[in-house]
C-alpha positions as a LaTeX table, in Angstrom:
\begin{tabular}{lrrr}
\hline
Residue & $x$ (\AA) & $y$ (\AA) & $z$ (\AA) \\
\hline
Unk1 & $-12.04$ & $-25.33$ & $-68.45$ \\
Unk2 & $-13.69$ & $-21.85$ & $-69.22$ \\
Unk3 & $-16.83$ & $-20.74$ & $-67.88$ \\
Unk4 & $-19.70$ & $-20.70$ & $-70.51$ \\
Unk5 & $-21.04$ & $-17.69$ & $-68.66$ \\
Unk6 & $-21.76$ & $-16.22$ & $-65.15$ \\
Unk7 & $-25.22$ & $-17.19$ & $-62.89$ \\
Unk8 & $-27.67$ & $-14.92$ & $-62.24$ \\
Unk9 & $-29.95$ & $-15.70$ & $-59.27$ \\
Unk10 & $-33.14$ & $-13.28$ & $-58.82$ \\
Unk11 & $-34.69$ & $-13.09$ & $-55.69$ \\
Unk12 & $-38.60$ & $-13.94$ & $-56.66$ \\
Unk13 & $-40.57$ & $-13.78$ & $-53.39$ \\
Unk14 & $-39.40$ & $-13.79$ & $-49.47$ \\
Unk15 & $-41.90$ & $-15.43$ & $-47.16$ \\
Unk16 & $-40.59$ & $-15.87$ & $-43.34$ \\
Unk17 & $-42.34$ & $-18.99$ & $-41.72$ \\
Unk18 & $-42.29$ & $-18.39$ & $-38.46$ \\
Unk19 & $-42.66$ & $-21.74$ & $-36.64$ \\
Unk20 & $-44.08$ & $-24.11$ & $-39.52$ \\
Unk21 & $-41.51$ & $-27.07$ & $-39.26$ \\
Unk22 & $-42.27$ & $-29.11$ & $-42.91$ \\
Unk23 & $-42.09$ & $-32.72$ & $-42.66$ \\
Unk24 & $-41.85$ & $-33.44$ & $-46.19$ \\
Unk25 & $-43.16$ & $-30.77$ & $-49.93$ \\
Unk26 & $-45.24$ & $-32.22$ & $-52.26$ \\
Unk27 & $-44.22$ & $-30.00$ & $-56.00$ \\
Unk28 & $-47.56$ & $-30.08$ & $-58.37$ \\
Unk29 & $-47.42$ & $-28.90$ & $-61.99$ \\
Unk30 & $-51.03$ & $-27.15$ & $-62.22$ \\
Unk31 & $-52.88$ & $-26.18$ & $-65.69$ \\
Unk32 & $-55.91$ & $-23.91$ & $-66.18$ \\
Unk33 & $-57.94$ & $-23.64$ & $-69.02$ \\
Unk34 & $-58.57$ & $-20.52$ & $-70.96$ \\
Unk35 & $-60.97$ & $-18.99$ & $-67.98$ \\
Unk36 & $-60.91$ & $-21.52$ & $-65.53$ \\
Unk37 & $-61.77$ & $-20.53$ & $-61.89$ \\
Unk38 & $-60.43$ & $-22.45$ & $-58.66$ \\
Unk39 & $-63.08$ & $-21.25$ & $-56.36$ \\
Unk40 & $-63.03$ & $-20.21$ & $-52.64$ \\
Unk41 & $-60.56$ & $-22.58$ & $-50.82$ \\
Unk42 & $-57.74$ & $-23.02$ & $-48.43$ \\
Unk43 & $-54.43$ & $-24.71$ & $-47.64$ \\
Unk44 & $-53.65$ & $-26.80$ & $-44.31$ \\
Unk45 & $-50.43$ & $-25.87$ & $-45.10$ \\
Unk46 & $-48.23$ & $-23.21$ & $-46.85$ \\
Unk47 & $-47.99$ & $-23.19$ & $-50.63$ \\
Unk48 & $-45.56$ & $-21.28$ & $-52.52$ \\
Unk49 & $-46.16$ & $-20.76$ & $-56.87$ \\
Unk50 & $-44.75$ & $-19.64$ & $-59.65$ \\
Unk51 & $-46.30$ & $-18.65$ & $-62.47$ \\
Unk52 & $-45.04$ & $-20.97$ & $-65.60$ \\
Unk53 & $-47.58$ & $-19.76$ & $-68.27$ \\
Unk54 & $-50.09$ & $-17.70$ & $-68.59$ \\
Unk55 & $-51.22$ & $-15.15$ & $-65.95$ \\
Unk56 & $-53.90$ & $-15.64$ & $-62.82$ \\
Unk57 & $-55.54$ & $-13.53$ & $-60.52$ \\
Unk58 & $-55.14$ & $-14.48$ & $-56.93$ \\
Unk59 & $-56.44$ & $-12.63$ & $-54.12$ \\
Unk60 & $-56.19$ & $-13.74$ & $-50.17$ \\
Unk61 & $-58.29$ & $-12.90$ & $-47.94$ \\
Unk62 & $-57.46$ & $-9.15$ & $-46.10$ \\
Unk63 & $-55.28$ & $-8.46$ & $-49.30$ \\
Unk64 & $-56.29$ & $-6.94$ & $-52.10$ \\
Unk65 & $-56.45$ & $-8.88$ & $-55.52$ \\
Unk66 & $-53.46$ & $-9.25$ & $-57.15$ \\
Unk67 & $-52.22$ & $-10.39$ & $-60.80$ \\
Unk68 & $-49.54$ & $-12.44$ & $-61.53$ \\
Unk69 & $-47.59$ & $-12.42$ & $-64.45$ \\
Unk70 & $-45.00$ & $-15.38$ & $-66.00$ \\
Unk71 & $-41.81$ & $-15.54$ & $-64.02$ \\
Unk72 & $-43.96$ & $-14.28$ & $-60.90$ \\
Unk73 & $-44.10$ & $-16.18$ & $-57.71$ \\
Unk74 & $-46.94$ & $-16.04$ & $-55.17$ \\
Unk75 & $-47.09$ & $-17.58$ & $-51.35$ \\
Unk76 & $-50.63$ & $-19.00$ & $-50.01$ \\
Unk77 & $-50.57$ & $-19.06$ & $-46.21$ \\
Unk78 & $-51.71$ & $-21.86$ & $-44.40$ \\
Unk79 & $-54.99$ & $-22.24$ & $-43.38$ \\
Unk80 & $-56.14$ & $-18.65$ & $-44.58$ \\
Unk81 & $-59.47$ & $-18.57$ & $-47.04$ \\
Unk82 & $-57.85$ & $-17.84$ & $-50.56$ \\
Unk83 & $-60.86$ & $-15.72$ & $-52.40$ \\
Unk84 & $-59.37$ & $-15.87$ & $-55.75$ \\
Unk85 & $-57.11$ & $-18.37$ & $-57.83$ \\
Unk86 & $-58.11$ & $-18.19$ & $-61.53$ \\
Unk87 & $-56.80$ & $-17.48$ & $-64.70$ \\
Unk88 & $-56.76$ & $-13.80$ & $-65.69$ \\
Unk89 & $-57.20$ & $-14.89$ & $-69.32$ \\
Unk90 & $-60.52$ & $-16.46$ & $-71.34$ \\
Unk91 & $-58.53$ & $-17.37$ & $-73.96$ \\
Unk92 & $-54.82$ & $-18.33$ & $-72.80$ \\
Unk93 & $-54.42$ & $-21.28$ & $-70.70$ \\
Unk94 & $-52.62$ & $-20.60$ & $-67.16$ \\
Unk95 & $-49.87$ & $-23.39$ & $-65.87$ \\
Unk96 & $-48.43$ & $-22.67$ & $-62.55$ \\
Unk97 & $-45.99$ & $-24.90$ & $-60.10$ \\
Unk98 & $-47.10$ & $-25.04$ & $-56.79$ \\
Unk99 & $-45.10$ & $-26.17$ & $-53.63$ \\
Unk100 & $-46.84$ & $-27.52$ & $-51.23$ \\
Unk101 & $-45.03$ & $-27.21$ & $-47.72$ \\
Unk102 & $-46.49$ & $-30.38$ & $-45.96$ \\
Unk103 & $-46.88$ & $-31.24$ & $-42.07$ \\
Unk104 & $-47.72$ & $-34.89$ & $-42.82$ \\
Unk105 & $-51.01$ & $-36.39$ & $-44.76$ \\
Unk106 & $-53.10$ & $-33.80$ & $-44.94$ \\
Unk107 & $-55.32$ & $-33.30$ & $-48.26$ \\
Unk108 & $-53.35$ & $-30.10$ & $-50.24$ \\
Unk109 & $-56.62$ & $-27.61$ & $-50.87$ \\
Unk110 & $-59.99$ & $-27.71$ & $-49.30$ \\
Unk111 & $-62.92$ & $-26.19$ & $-51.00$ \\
Unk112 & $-65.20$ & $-23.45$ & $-48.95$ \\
Unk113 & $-68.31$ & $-21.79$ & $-49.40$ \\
\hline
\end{tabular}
């Protein structure tokens, strides 16, 4: 049989976990509307994105605000305020995959002041 063509693999992002030991990931496909805003929050656990559609604007706290882009992929630490997770756009809507990296029940985002 002949090959149809040759696989490409792309490194998107390279997070180093230290001593989190995951007990199970819970995969979420997330949408935004056009301008949609997540609001302060944080993750008991780690969660690692990619960017499916649209663009958002994420920015953790100590880190300066960054924008992501389709094909981009972002890492949330665990337990670590997130300032900013909203869509960049008013007018395009914003659909990301997140990957949630799960200890055991825990809820996946709580919402701050």
């Amino acid at each position: 049989m002949t090959p149809i063509g040759t696989i490409e693999r792309k490194s998107l992002l390279s997070v180093v976990l230290s001593d989190w030991k995951a007990k199970g990931v819970e995969v979420r496909s997330i949408r935004f509307a056009p301008g949609q805003e997540t609001g302060v929050h944080s993750h008991p656990c780690p969660v690692i994105g990619y960017i499916a559609e649209g663009s958002a604007i994420l920015q953790v706290e100590g880190q300066p605000e960054q924008r992501l882009e389709i094909g981009q992929a972002f890492y949330e630490p665990a337990d670590t305020k997130i300032l900013r997770f909203d869509n960049a756009s008013s007018e395009q809507p914003l659909h990301f995959i997140a990957m949630y990296l799960m200890k055991g029940d825990h809820p996946l985002i709580v919402m701050l002041e």
